[in-house]
N, C-alpha and C positions, 0 to 999 in steps of 0.2 A: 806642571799643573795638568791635571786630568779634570778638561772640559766635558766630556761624555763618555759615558759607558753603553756597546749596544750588546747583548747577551740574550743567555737562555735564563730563565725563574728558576735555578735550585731550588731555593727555601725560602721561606717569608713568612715574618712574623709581624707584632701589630707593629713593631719600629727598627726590623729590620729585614734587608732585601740581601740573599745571598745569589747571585749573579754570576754564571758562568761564561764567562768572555774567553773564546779559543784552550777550554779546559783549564783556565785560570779563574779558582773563585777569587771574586771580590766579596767584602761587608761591607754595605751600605747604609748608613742610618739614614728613614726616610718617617716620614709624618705618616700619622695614622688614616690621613684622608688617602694618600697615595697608595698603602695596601689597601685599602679599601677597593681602591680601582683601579688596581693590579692581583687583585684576588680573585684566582679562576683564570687571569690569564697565558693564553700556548702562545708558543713561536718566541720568535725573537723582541726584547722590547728596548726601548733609548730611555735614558738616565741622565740627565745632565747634573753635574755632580762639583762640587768643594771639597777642597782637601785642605781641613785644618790640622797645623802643625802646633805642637806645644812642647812644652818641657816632659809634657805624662803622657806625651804620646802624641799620636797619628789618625785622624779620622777622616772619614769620607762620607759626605752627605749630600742625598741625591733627590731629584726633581723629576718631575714627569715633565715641566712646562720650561722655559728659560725665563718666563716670568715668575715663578716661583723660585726661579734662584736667583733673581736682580733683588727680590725683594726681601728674601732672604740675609745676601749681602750687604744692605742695606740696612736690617738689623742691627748685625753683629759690629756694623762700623759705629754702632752708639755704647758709648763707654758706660759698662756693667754690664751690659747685653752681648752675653756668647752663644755659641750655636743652641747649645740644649732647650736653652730660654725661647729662641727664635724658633727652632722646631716645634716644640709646645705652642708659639702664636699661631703659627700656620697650620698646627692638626685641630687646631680650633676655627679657624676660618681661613676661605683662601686669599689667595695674593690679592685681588681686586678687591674682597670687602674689609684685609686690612688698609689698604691703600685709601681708602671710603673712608674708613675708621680715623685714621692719623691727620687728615685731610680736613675731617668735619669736627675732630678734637673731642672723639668719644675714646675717654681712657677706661672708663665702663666696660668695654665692652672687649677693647683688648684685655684688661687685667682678670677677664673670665680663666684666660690661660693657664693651665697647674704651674705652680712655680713663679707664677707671674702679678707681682702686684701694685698696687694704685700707683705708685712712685716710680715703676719701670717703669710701665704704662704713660703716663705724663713724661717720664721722660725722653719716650720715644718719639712721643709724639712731639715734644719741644724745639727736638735734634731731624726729625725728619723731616716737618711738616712743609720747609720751604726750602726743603731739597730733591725733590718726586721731579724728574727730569722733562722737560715741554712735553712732552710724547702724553704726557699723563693729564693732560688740559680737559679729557672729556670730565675724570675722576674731578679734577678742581669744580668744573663746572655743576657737578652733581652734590659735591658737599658744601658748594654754596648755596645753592638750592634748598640743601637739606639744614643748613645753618637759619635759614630765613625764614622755613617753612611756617615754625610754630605760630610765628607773630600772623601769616595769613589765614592760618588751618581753622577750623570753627570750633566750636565748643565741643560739638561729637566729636571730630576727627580728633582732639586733643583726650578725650574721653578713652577712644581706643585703643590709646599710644599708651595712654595708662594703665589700661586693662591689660594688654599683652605682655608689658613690662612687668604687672601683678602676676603673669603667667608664669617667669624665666625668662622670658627674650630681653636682649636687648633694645637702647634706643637703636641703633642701626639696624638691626631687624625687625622690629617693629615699624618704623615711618619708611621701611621700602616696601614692607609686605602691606602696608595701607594704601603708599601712593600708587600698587598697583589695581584698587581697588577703581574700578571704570565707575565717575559719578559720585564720587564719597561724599561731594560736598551736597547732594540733595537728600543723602540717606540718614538713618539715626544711627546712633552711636553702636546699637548690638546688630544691628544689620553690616556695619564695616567691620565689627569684632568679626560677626560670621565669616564674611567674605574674605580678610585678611588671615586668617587661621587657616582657609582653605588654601592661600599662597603655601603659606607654613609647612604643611603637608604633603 
């Protein structure tokens, strides 16, 4: 098993990372957020990486974080859920606000995923939700938070949640880009829409 790769950028494209390791290219399928922030980069860079084996073949699929690949792993160990699937959640959001997502039981918002629908989704979430290992106590703590919220929130703040969601976002990106709004609860409802939209951007 190949835990990491550290090389030089050959080539890269939106979902794949060609890696030259001691003049040995590797092909690495990697998430569209990872070139993204890995585009433009020199020198040498680390890869932490899966090697799945099948009957049709051989892949390798690589991380910038060792959290993007537990979480990853994690995934694929839900039945119907293989890598392809898994890579499409995570170039839609990363490891932490999938982990939010499974946590607080918004399948909304993972099944945004190309490829990925209502019924992964729930399913992942049914098979993960009470397996995210202690380490991940802060995450628990924040999507019970985020589970409770509604019943405390006021009329506006509930107002905005629906507004932004009327935008494209989701519920998970809309009640974090609101609870970062300092004061919400003394403001009206298009003054948090403003201020949370400013999160957004």
């Amino acid at each position: 098993m190949i835990a990491f790769l550290k090389g030089f950028i050959e080539e890269i494209s939106e979902d794949t990372l060609q890696l030259d390791v001691q003049n040995v290219g590797y092909n690495i399928r990697i998430t569209t957020s990872c070139a993204a922030s890995l585009s433009g980069e020199k020198g040498i860079v680390k890869i932490y990486t899966y090697m799945s084996v099948k009957e049709d073949g051989v892949g390798l699929f690589g991380f910038l974080t060792k959290n993007e690949l537990e979480i990853f792993k994690k995934c694929i160990s839900v039945n119907g859920i293989g890598p392809k699937a898994a890579m499409s959640i995570l170039s839609t959001m990363d490891a932490d606000t999938l982990r939010f997502a499974i946590l607080s039981g918004d399948a909304k918002a993972i099944s945004k995923a190309p490829g990925v629908g209502s019924k992964m989704a729930e399913r992942l979430i049914l098979e993960l939700k009470d397996k995210l290992p202690a380490d991940d106590s802060y995450f628990d703590m924040e999507a019970k938070a985020y589970a409770s919220q509604t019943s405390l929130e006021g009329a506006q703040t509930q107002e905005a949640v629906a507004a932004l969601v009327s935008l494209g976002y989701n519920q998970t990106e809309a009640r974090k880009a609101i609870q970062s709004v300092v004061g919400a609860e003394n403001m009206d409802s298009g003054e948090i829409l403003r201020l949370a939209l400013k999160q957004l951007y």
